[in-house]
C-alpha positions as CSV (number, residue, x, y, z in Angstrom):
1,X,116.9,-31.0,164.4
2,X,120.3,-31.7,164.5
3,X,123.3,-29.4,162.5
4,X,124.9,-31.1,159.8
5,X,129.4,-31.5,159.9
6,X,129.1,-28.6,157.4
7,X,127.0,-26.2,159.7
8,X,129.0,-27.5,162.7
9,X,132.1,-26.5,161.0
10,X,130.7,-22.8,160.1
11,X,129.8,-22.4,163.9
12,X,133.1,-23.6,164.4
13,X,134.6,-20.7,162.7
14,X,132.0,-18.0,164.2
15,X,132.7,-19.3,167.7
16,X,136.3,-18.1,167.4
17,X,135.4,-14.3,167.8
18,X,133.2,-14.9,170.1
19,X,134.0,-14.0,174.5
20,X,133.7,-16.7,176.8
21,X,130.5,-15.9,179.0
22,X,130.0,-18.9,180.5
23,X,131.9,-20.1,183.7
24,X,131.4,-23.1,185.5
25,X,133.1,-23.7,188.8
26,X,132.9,-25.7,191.6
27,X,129.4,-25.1,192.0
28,X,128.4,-27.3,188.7
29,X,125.8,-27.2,187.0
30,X,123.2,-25.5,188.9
31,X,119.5,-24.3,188.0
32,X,120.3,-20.3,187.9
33,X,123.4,-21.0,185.3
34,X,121.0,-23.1,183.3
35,X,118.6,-20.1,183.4
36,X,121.4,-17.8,182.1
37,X,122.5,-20.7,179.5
38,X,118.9,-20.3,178.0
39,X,118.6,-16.1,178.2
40,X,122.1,-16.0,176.6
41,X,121.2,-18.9,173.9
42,X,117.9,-16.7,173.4
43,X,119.8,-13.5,173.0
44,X,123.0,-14.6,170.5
45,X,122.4,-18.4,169.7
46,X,125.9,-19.5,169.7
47,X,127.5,-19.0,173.2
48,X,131.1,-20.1,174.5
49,X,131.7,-21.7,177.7
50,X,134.4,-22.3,180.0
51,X,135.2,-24.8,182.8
52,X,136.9,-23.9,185.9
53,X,140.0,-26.5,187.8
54,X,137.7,-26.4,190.4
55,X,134.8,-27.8,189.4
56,X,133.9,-31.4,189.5
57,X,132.8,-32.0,185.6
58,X,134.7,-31.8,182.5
59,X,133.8,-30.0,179.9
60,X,132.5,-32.7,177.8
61,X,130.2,-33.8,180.9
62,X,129.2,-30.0,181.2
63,X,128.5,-29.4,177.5
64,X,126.2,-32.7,177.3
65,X,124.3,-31.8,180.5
66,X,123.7,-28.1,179.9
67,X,123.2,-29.1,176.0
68,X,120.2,-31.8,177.6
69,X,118.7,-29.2,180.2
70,X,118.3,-26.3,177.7
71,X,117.7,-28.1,174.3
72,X,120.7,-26.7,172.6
73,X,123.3,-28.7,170.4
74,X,127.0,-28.9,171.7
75,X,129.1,-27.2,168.6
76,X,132.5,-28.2,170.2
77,X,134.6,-29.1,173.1
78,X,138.2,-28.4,173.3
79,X,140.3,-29.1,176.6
80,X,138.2,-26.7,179.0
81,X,136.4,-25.0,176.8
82,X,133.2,-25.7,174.6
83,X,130.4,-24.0,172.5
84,X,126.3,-24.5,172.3
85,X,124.4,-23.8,170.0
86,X,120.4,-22.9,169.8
87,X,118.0,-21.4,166.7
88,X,115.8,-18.8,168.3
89,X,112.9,-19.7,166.1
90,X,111.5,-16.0,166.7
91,X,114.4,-14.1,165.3
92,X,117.2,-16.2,164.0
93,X,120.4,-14.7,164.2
94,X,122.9,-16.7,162.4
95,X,121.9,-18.0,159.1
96,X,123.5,-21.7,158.9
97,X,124.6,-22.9,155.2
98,X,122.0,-25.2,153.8
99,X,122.7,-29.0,153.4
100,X,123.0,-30.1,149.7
101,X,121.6,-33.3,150.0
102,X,123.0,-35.5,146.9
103,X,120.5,-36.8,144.1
């Protein structure tokens, strides 16, 4: 399911307090950081990333490939940064503001 602009923009704003735990170097994309991408997005749903000068990707191509291998949604990517996003069905952990759809 994708987020709506609204929700996007609320994860936006949560995203801010949160510490970058992410780091992707030279290295890329690899299997174990995927496996860590999926335990964090497990544990707090909303997780902040960071890539390195060394590394070979940008961020966008980082978000969009981590975002495809782990089944998140990419909240944002600003210069080096960016922020995922995934409901743990199980036990949510961020309640996301409903979309009002317009009759």
């Amino acid at each position: 399911m994708a987020i709506t602009s609204k929700q996007r923009a609320y994860l936006r704003g949560l995203a801010m307090n949160e510490d970058t735990i992410i780091q992707i170097g030279k290295g890329g994309v690899t299997d174990n950081l995927v496996m860590s991408v999926v335990d964090a997005l497990k544990a707090r749903e909303l997780v902040k990333g960071k890539v390195l000068e060394s590394a070979m990707l940008t961020a966008r191509e980082a978000c969009d490939e981590l975002c495809g291998r782990c089944g998140a949604e990419g909240v944002q990517v600003i210069g080096t940064k960016f922020v995922l996003y995934k409901r743990n069905d199980k036990a949510p952990k961020i309640e996301l503001p409903k979309d009002r759809k317009k009759t």
